[in-house]
N, C-alpha and C positions, 0 to 999 in steps of 0.2 A: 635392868641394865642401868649402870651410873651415869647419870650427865657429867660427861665431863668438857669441859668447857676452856677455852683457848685464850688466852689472855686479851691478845690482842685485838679478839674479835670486839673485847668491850671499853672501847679506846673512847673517850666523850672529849679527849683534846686538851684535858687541864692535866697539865704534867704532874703536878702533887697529887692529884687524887686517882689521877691513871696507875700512878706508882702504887698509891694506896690500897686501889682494888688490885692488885696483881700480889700485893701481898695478902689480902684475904680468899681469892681465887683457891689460890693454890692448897691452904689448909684444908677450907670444904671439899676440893676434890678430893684430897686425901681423906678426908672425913668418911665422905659418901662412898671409895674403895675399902676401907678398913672394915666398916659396917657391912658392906655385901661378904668381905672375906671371913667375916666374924674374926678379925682379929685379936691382941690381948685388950682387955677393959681398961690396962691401965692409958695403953698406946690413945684410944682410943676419948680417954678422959682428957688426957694433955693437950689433944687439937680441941674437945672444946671447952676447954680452959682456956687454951690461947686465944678462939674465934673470942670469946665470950669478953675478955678482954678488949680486943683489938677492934673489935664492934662496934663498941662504947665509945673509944676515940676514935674514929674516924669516921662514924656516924655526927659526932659532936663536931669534927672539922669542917664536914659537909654542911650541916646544918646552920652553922657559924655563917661560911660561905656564901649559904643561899639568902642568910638574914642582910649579910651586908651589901648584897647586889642586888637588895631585894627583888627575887626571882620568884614569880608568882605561884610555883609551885611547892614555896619551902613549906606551908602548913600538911601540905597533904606528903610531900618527904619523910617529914617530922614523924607523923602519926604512921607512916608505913615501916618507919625505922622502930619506932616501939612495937608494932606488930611482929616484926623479924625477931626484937630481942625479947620479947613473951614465947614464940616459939623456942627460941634457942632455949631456953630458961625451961620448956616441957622438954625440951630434946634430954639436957644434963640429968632432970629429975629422974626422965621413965629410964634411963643409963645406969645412975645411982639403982632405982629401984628393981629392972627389971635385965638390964645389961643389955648387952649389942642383939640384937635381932634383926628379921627380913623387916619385917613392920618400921622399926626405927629408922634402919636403913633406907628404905621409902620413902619415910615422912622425909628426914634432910634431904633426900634426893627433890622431890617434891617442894616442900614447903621452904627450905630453907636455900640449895642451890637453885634451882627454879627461878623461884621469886628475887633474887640479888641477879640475876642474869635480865630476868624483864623488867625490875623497878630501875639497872642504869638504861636501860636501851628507852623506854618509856619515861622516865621522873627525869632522873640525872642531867641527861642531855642534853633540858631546857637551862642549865645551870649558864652553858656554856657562851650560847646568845648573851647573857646578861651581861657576862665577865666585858665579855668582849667589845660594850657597849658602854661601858665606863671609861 
């Protein structure tokens, strides 16, 4: 069964990046229904073309973020945002290689929506004290 996951449940308070994650939300969900329906490969290629993209900057916005309010969690942000995009980067390959599966579909469900749902509720949210403390 797909996590599927409500935008607003993952609100940390900073308008640009709330906006931010609500634009990536929604791709992985579609991501993680497309893979349960086995949908077409190619359907399936262009969200994570786009996560794959969209990742990268707004990982990099975050991280910017947390350098400049120096917010004590930005090292271990940092290192968990590379962890996400090495998965995402196995997710494209076994795609390329092996196509949509129950397994695949798992894994994102698991590894990749999962983890973006507990890293803002747990990492992110310390962001927001700092801002606000400036």
């Amino acid at each position: 069964m797909p996590l599927v996951i409500e935008n607003d449940s993952l609100s940390i308070g900073i308008p640009e990046i709330d906006r931010q994650h609500k634009q990536l939300i929604d791709p992985l969900n579609t991501l993680v229904d497309a893979l349960f329906a086995n949908r077409g490969k190619e359907k399936i290629k262009d969200i994570v073309d786009f996560l794959d993209l969209y990742v990268a900057q707004h990982f990099g916005f975050e991280e910017t973020c947390m350098q400049r309010y120096n917010c004590p969690v930005s090292s271990n942000n940092a290192a968990a945002h590379t962890k996400f995009i090495k998965t995402l980067s196995e997710v494209k390959q076994e795609l390329q290689t092996t196509g949509s599966s129950l397994s695949l579909a798992i894994k994102v469900n698991e590894q990749l929506l999962d983890w973006f749902v507990n890293h803002i509720k747990k990492v992110e949210r310390e962001l927001k004290s700092y801002i606000s403390k400036s």
